[in-house]
C-alpha positions in Angstrom: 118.0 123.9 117.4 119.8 127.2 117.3 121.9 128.2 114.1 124.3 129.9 117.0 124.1 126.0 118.8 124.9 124.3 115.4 128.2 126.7 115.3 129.3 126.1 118.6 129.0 121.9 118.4 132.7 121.2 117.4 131.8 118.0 116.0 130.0 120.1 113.0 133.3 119.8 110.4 131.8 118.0 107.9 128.5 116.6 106.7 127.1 113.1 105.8 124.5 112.5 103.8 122.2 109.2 104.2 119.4 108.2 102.3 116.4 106.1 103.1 112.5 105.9 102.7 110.8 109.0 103.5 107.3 107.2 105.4 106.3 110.2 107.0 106.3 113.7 105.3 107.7 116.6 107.2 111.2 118.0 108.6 113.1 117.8 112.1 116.0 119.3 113.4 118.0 117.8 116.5 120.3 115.8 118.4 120.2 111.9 117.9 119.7 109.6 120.4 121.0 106.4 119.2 119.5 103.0 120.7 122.0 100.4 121.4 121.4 97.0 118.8 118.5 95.6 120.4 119.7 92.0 118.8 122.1 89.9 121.5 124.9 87.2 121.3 123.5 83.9 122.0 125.3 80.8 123.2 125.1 77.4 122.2 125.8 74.9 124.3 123.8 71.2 125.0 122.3 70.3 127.5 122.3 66.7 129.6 119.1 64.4 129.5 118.1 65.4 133.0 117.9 69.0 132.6 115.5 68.7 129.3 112.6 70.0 131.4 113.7 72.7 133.6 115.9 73.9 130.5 111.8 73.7 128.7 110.4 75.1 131.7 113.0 78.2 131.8 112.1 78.9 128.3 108.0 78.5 129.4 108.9 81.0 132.3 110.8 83.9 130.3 108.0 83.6 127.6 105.4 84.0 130.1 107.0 86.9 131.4 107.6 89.0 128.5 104.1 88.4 127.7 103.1 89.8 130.9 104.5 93.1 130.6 102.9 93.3 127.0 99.7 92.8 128.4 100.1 95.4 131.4 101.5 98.1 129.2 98.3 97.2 126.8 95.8 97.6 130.0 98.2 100.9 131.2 98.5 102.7 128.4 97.7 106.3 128.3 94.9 108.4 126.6 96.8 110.3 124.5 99.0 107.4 123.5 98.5 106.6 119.5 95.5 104.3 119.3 97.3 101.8 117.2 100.5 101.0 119.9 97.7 99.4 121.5 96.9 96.8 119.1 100.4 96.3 118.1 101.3 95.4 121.6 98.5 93.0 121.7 99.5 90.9 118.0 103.0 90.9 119.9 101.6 89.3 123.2 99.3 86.7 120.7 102.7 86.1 118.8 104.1 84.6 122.1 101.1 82.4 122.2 101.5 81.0 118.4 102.3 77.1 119.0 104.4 77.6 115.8 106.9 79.6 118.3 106.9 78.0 121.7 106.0 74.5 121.2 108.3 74.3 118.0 110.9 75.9 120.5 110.3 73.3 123.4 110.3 70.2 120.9 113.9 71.7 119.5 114.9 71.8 122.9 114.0 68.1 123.5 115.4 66.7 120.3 118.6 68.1 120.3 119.4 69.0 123.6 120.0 72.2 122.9 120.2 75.6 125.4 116.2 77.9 125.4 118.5 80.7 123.7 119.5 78.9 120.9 116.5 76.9 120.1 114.3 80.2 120.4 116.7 81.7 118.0 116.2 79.2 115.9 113.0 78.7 115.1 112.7 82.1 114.5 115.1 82.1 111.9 112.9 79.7 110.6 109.5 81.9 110.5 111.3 84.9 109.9 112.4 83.4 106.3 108.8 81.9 105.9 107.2 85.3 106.2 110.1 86.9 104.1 108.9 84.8 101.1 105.7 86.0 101.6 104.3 88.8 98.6 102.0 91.4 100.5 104.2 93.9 101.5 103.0 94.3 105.6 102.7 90.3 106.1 106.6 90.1 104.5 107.8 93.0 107.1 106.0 91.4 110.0 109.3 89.0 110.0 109.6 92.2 112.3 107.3 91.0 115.0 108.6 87.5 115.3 112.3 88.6 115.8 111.0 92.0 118.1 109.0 89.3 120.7 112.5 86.6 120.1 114.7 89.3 121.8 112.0 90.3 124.0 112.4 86.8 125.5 116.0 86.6 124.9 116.4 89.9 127.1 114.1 87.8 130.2 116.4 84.7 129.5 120.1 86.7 130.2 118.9 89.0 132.4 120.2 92.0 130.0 119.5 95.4 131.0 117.2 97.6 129.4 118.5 99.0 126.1 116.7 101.9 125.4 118.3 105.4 126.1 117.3 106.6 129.8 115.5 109.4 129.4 116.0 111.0 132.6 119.9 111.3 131.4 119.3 112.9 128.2 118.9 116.6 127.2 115.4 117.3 126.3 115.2 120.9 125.5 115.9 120.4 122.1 114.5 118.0 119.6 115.4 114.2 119.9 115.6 112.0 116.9 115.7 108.6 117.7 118.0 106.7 115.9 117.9 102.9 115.8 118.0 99.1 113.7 114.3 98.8 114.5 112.0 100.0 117.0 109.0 97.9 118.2 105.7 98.5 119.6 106.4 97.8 123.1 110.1 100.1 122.8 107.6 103.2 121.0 105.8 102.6 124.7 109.2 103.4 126.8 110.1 106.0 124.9 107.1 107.9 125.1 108.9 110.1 128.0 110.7 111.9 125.5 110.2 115.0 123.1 111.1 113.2 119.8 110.8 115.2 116.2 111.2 111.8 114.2 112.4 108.2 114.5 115.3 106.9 111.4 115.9 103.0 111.5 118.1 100.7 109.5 115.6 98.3 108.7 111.5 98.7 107.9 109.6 100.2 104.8 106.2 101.6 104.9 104.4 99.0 106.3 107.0 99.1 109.2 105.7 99.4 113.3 107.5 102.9 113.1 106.4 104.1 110.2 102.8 103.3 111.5 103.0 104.6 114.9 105.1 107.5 113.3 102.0 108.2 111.3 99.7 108.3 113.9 101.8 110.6 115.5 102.6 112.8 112.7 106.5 112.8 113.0 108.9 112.6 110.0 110.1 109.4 110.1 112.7 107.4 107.8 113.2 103.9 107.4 115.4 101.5 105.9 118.2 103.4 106.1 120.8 100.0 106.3 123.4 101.8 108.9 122.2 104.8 109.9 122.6 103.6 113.3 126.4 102.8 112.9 127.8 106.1 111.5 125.8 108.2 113.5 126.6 109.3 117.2 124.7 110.3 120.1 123.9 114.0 120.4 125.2 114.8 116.2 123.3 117.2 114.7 120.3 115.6 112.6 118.3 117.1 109.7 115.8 115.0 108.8 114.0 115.0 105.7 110.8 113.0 105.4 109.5 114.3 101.9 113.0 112.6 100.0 113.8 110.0 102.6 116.9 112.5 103.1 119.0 112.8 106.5 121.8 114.9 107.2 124.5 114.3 109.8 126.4 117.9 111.2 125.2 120.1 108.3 126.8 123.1 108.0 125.6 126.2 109.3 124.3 127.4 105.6 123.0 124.1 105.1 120.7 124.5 109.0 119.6 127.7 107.9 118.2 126.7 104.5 116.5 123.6 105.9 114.9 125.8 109.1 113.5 127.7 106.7 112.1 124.6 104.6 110.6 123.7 108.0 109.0 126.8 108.6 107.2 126.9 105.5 106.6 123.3 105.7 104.3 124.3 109.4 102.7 127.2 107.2 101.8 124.6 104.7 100.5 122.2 107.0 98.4 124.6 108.7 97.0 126.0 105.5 96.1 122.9 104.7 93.6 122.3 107.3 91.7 124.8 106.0 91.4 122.4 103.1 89.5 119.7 105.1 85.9 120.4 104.2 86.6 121.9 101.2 85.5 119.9 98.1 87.7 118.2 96.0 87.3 120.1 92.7 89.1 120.5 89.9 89.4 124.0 88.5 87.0 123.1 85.4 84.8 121.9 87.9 85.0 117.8 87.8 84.4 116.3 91.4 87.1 113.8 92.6 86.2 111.3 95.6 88.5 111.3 98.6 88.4 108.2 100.5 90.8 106.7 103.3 92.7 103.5 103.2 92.7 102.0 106.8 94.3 98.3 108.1 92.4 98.7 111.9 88.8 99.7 112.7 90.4 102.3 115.2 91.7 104.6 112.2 88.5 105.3 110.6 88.6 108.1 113.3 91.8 109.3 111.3 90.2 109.5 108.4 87.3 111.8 109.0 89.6 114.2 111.0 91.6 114.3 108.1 88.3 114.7 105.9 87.9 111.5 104.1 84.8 111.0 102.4 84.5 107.7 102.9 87.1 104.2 103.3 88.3 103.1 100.0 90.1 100.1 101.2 90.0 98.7 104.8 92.5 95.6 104.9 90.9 93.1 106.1 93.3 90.6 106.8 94.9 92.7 109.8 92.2 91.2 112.2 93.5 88.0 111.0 97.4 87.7 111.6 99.4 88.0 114.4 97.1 85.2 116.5 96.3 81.1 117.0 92.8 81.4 116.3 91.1 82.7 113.5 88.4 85.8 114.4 85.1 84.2 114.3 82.2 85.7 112.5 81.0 88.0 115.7 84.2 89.8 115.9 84.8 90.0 112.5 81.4 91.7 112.3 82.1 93.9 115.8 85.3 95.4 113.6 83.6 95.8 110.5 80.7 97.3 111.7 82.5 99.7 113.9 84.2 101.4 111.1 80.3 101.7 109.6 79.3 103.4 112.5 82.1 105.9 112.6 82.1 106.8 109.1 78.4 107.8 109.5 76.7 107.2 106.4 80.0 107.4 104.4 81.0 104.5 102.1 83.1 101.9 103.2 84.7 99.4 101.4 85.9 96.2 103.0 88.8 94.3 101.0 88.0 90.2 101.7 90.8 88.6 103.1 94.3 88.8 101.1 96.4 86.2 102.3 99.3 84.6 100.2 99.4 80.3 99.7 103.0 80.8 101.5 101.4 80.6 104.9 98.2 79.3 105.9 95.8 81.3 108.6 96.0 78.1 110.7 99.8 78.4 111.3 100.7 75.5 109.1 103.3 76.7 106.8 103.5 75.5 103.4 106.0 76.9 100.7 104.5 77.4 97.4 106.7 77.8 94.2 105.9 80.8 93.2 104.3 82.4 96.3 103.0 86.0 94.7 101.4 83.7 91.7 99.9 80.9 93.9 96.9 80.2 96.2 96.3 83.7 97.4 93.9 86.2 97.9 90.2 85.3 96.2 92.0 82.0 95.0 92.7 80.9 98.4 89.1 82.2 100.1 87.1 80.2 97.6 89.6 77.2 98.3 88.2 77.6 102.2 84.8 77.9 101.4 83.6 78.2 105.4 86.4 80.7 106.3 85.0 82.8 103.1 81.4 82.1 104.4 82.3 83.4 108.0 83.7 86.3 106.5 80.7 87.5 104.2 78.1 86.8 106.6 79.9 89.2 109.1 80.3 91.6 106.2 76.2 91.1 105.3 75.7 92.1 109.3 77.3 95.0 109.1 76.5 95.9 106.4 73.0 96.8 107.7 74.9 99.5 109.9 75.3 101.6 106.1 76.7 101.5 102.9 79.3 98.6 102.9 80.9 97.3 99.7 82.7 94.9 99.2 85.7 94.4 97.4 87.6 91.0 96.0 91.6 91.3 95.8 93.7 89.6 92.7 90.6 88.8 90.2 91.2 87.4 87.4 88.9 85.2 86.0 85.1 85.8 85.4 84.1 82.5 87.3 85.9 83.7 90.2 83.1 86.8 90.3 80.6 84.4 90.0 81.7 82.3 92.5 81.7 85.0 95.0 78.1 86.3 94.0 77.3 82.8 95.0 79.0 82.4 98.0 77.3 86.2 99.2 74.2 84.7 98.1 74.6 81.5 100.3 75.8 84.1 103.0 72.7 86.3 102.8 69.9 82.9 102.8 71.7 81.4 105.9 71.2 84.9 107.8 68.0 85.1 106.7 67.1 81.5 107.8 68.7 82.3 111.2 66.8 85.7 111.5 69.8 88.3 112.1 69.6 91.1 110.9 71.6 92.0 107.6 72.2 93.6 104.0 71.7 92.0 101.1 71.8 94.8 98.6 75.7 95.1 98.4 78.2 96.1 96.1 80.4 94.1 95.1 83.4 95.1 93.3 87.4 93.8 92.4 90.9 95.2 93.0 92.7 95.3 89.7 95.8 94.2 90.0 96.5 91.1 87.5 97.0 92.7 84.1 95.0 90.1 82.6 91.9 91.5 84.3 93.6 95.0 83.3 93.6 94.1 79.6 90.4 92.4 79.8 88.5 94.5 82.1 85.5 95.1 80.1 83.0 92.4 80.8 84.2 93.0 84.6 83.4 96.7 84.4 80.1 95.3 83.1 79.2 93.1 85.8 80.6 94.8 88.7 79.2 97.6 90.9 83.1 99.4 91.2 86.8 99.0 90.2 89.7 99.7 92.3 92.6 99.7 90.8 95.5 98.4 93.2 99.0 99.7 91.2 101.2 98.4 94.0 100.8 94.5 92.7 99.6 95.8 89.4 102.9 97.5 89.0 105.2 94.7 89.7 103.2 92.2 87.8 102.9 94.3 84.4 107.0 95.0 85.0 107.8 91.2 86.2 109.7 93.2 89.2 109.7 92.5 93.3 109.4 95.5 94.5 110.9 93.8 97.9 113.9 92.6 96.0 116.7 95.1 96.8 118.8 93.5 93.5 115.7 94.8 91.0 113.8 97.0 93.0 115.4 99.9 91.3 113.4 99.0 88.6 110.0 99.1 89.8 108.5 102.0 87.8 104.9 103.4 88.3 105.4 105.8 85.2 105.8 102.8 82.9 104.0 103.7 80.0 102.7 100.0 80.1 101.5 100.4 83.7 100.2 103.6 82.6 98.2 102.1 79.2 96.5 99.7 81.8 95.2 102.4 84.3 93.8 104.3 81.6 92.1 101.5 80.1 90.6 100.3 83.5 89.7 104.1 83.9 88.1 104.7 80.6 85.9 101.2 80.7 84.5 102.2 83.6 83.7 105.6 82.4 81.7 103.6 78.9 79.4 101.8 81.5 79.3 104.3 84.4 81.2 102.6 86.8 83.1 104.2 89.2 86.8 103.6 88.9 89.2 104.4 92.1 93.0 104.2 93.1 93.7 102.6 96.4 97.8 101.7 95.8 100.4 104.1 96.6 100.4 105.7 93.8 96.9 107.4 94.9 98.5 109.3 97.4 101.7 110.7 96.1 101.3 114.3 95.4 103.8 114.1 92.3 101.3 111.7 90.2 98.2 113.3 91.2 97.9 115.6 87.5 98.8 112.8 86.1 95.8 110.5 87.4 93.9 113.4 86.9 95.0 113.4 83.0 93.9 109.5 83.2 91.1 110.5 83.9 90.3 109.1 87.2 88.0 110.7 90.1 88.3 108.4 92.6 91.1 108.3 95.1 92.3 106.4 98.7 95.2 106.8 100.6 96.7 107.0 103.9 94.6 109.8 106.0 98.1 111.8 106.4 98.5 111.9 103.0 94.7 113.8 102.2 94.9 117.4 102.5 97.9 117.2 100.3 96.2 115.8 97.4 93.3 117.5 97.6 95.1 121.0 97.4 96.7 119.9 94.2 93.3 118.9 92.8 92.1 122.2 93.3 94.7 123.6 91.6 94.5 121.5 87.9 92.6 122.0 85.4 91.3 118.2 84.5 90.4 118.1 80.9 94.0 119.9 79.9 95.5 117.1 81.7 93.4 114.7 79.9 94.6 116.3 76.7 98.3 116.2 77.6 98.5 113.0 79.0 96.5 111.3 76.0 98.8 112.9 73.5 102.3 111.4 75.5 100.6 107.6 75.9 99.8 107.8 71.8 103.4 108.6 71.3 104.5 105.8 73.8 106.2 108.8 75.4 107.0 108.9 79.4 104.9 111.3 80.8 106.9 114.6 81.7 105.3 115.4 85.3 107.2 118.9 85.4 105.3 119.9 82.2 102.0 118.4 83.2 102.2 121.8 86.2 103.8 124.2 83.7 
């Protein structure tokens, strides 16, 4: 986009400002293509005795359907389309599956004599709200996925036309920027036609279908922008600003000129950067920091060498888990597991055991804790399941005999709960061996930190453990008493808390008395504005998105690690906030 083009646009008079998560770092400069609501008005109206089961067997039919073209856009996607549309189109096709949707939908239908439109609707109002209570961050947004495959179905029941832009109609010279409330996996797929420099939605966070496919892609991206698509028209003038979640609507013509330039020297920093790839991750005074990858699917591990990870610091287990009726059985469990082994190459990897919350059980059968983020989740709920934990760490044992696997226990607490695991990994290990497949036993095992009793307490775990990981994203809002996915407090979530901070440093320094390695794998790891300050903490180990690498590591390079040490200890003894300006001065 031209300065001269921005000039000539006559609806450039004035310019808006909108604010939203930045999920993808980066700038574009366009025209919008806004996405009509995807969401559509649904009657209610009953239905007589007689037509209970064709009004069932409509509902059936649509179902089937949209599942259908899931599954042939899964079997016709492209090569160069991002590996991970593929697998989101898939848990979208297993959603339409679930019993919990269709059969909940049918019985509705039955018992109240109610239209396929509004019964669907219904129920998932119902899941929506009972994966909206949920604590994990990605199982809370995937509220996402039930609602996306509801209007999928609700588009085959009406008979609505396509919603998305036509591409053939727009102008594609320039730079589009998609602009809509949501965009699923199956609507990234239809809009590959188009040249698009990023995607800005009302709803989502980081966890979001857009903000992972956007990822993978490499586009600035912005989410959770709450009306972005209702003040802004089709073919405005967008700047988007990934790195502060900024987007401006018509700038001014001095305004397009500063932010051109920003994106110019934004490409000349990217491509620098590459450069940076094999380069080690050394401070100036010569301490080595550990780069690893945090992954949720097998298929990324091939993102994070190219982005020059030395190893996977957290792989999210519980992705090959949701999203399906069945539960993975120990052979694919171990196929996915053992895959990321073999691409990594002789680089660590560290599988996280299954972190699911007591609000939903694996089986579909939804139960509503109390207190949902302190209930039966995580290592509490595995133990609790004793064969679904068995299935698990015997697939883990196999592939573990592929290379160096470790493995690491989310929301420790308790020493017994460490010993109960060595026990189960134990059982694990003599049931392989009695069965003669091939295996590991000589594993690491290590916890996330992320209850601030362990934080506090963390010595006799450093002690027993192989490896810490420090998660700050749970650690953070549990220290601070704050839901971070509350929009009322979430203002107040606050990573430079000089409690939080107290904690890290701890965890950092008791590992450091008994020569344990001590690593980041929260979000914190991968913001380029902390990294002198984890570096004045002390720590050496860090995991984040692949994307967000090269970034971290050229800031690294440039500190000087035992300064920072000094600096950082002298503001936590004063109970000071940390001044992150001064910490580059």
């Amino acid at each position: 986009m031209s300065a001269s083009d921005a000039a000539a646009s006559p609806a450039l008079n004035s310019t808006l400002c909108l604010v939203g998560q930045g999920v993808v770092r980066g700038y574009a400069i366009g025209r919008a293509v806004v996405m009509s609501a995807a969401a559509l008005e649904v009657a209610h109206y009953r239905i007589a005795d007689e037509d209970v089961a064709a009004e069932r067997q409509r509902l059936c039919q649509a179902v089937e359907a949209a599942a259908q073209d899931l599954h042939q856009m899964v079997e016709t996607l492209p090569d160069d389309a991002p590996r991970e549309l593929g697998v989101l189109l898939s848990v979208h096709a297993m959603l339409l599956q679930d019993p919990m949707l269709v059969q909940s939908v049918c019985q509705l239908i039955e018992e109240r004599q109610v239209n396929a439109e509004w019964a669907l609707t219904t129920q998932g109002q119902t899941l929506a709200e009972q994966f909206a209570l949920m604590e994990d961050a990605y199982l809370r947004e995937r509220s996402a996925d039930v609602r996306q495959v509801i209007e999928r179905v609700l588009r085959v029941l009406s008979g609505s036309a396509q919603w998305l832009p036509n591409l053939d109609e727009v102008d594609t010279e320039g730079s589009l920027i998609v602009v809509a409330r949501d965009i699923s996996p199956a609507d990234m797929m239809r809009l590959r036609g188009g040249k698009f420099g990023a995607f800005l939605t009302d709803l989502g966070g980081a966890t979001s279908h857009t903000a992972i496919v956007a990822r993978s892609m490499n586009v600035p991206a912005v989410v959770g922008m709450g009306l972005v698509r209702a003040l802004v028209r089709d073919g405005d003038l967008l700047i988007v600003d990934g790195i502060n979640g900024v987007v401006l609507v018509n700038p001014s013509l001095a305004i397009l000129r500063e932010y051109q330039d920003r994106q110019a020297a934004f490409l000349r920093e990217r491509d620098e950067l590459k450069s940076l790839r094999f380069a080690p991750a050394m401070t100036l005074d010569g301490i080595q920091i550990r780069m690893e990858a945090n992954i949720e699917l097998p298929e990324e591990a091939a993102d994070a060498l190219t982005a020059g990870a030395e190893g996977i610091g957290l792989f999210r287990s519980e992705f090959l888990f949701m999203g399906r009726a069945e539960l993975p059985g120990e052979d694919e469990q171990y196929e996915a597991y053992a895959a990321v082994v073999r691409t990594m190459a002789g680089r660590p990897v560290t599988i996280r055991t299954l972190d699911i919350g007591a609000d939903k059980t694996l089986d579909g059968e939804a139960t509503v804790a109390t207190n949902p983020a302190l209930g039966l989740r995580a290592i509490r709920y595995c133990l609790a399941n004793p064969e679904l934990f068995n299935t698990q760490l015997r697939a883990l044992l196999r592939a573990a005999a592929h290379g160096p696997l470790r493995i690491l226990v989310p929301m420790v607490s308790h020493m017994h709960e460490v010993v109960a695991t060595r026990r189960a990994l134990a059982r694990a290990a003599e049931e392989l061996r009695d069965a003669g497949v091939a295996h590991e036993t000589r594993v690491q095992l290590g916890a996330m930190v992320e209850i601030p009793a362990m934080a506090i307490a963390i010595e006799p775990f450093a002690e027993t453990l192989d490896f810490l990981s420090i998660g700050t994203n749970d650690l953070i809002q549990y220290v601070l008493a704050i839901d971070r996915g509350d929009t009322d407090v979430a203002s107040l979530y606050d990573p430079m808390h000089p409690a939080v901070l107290r904690l890290i440093a701890h965890t950092i320094n008791a590992g450091e008395r008994v020569g344990k390695p001590v690593s980041i794998c929260g979000e914190m790891a991968g913001d380029v504005r902390v990294t002198r300050m984890l570096l004045g903490l002390g720590l050496t180990g860090f995991s984040m998105h692949p994307q967000q690498l090269l970034d971290v590591k050229k800031e690294i390079r440039k500190a000087h690690s035992n300064a920072l040490r000094v600096k950082v200890a002298s503001a936590l003894n004063r109970a000071e906030r940390i001044d992150l300006a001064a910490l580059s001065a």
